[in-house]
N, C-alpha and C positions, 0 to 999 in steps of 0.2 A: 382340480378343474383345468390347468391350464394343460397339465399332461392330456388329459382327453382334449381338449383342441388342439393340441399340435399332432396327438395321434389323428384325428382325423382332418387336417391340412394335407398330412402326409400321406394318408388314404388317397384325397384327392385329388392329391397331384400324381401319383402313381396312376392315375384311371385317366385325367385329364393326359397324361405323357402316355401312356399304351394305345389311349385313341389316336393321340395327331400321328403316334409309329404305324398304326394299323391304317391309317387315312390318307396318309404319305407314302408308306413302303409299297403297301398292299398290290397297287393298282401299275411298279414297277416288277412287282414281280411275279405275277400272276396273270395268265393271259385273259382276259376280253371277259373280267369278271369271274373267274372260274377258277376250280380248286388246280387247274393245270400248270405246272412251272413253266415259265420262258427257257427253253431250250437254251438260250443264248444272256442270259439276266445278268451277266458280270460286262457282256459289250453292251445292253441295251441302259445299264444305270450309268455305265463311263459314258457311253453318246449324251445320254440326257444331260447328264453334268456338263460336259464339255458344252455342248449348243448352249446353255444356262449363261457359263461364264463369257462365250464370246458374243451372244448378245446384251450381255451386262456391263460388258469390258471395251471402252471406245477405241483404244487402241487398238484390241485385236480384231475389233469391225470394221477398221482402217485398211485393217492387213488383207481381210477377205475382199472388201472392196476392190483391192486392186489384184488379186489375184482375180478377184470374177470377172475383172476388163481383161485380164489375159487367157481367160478361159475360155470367154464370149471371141476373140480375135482367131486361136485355134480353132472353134469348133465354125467361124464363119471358111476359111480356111478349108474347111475339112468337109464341110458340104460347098464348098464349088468344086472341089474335086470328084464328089460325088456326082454334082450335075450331068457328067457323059453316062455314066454306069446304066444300063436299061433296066427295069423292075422286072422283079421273077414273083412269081405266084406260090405267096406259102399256105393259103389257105382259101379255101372262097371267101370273094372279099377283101382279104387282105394281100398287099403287093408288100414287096422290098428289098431293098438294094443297100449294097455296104462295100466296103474300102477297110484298108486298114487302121482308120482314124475315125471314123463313125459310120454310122447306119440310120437308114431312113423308111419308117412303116408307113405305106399309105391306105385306109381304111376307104371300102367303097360302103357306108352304113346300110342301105340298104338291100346289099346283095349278105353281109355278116350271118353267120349263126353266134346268138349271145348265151355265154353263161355266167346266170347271175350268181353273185356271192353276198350273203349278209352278215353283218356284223355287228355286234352288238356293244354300242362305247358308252361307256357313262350313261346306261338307260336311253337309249338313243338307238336306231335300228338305223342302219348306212347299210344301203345297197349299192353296189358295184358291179358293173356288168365288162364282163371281158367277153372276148373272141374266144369260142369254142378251139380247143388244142393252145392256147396260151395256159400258163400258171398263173395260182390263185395271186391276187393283188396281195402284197404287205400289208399286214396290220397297222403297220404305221401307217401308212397313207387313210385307212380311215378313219384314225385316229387325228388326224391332221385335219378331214374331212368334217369331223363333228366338232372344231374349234372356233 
């Protein structure tokens, strides 16, 4: 008797441990629900880790902090430099001007042609609408979107 209950603890932890792997791994490595591989799945589980640890880690939230105040001082820097540069026309509706330190799009929405992109997160449908002649938005971003 006690062999059949430790045979079937060990059953179900085997079934309890392949679900939390399939509930956890799956959704890193498979795009947007679907049987398709992440192109990229050895950068996209090291990012994930990484963001994991440094908003877990007070230390290294420290570190980004002050690297974000140096970030933020550069790029104010880098648009008043842009401030003279005049806007060029990349597409109807959309203007833009750039330097070697940054770049600046400015949308006129209702002169735009939109194209929309959906996505599907967690049973959740994100719609995304870009400027017609831009690329499709990252999947991250609506994945960030449906959070």
């Amino acid at each position: 008797m006690l062999l059949f209950i430790k045979r079937k603890l060990v059953l179900m932890s085997a079934l309890l441990g392949s679900y939390l792997v399939v509930t956890i791994v799956s959704p890193l490595i498979f795009i947007n629900n679907t049987e398709s591989i992440r192109p990229n799945v050895g950068q996209y589980i090291a990012s994930k880790i990484t963001s994991f640890i440094e908003e877990n880690n007070p230390m290294i939230a420290q570190k980004t902090i002050e690297q974000q105040k140096e970030l933020k001082q550069k790029a104010e820097v880098a648009l008043k430099n842009l401030e003279t540069t005049p806007f060029s026309v990349v597409t109807k509706g959309v203007y833009a001007k750039s330097n070697e330190m940054a770049s600046v799009r400015e949308y006129v929405l209702n002169e735009i042609e939109w194209v929309e992109y959906t996505f599907d997160v967690k049973g959740k449908k994100i719609i995304i609408k870009v400027p017609k002649g831009e690329s499709a938005p990252p999947l991250g971003l609506a994945e960030k979107m449906a959070e």
